[in-house]
C-alpha positions as CSV (number, residue, x, y, z in Angstrom):
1,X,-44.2,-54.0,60.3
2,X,-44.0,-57.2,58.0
3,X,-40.1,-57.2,58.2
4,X,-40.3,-56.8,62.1
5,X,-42.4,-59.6,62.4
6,X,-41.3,-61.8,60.2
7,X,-37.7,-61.4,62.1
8,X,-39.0,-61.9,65.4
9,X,-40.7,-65.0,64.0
10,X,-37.5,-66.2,63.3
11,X,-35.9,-65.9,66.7
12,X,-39.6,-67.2,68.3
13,X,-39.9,-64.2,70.5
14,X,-42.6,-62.6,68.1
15,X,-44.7,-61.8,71.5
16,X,-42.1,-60.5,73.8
17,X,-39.9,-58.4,70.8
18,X,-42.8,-57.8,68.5
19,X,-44.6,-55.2,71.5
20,X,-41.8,-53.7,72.0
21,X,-40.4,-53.2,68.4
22,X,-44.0,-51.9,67.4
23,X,-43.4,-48.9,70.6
24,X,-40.3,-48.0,69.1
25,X,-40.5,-47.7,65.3
């Protein structure tokens, strides 16, 4: 979950991606 967050960090839409990334993997 690191990786995920780290590269929705990145594109600052950790909130919006992050839920939705966590739901799928």
């Amino acid at each position: 979950m690191t990786d995920t967050i780290r590269k929705q960090s990145s594109k600052g839409e950790l909130s919006s991606n992050n839920a939705e990334e966590q739901e799928t993997g």
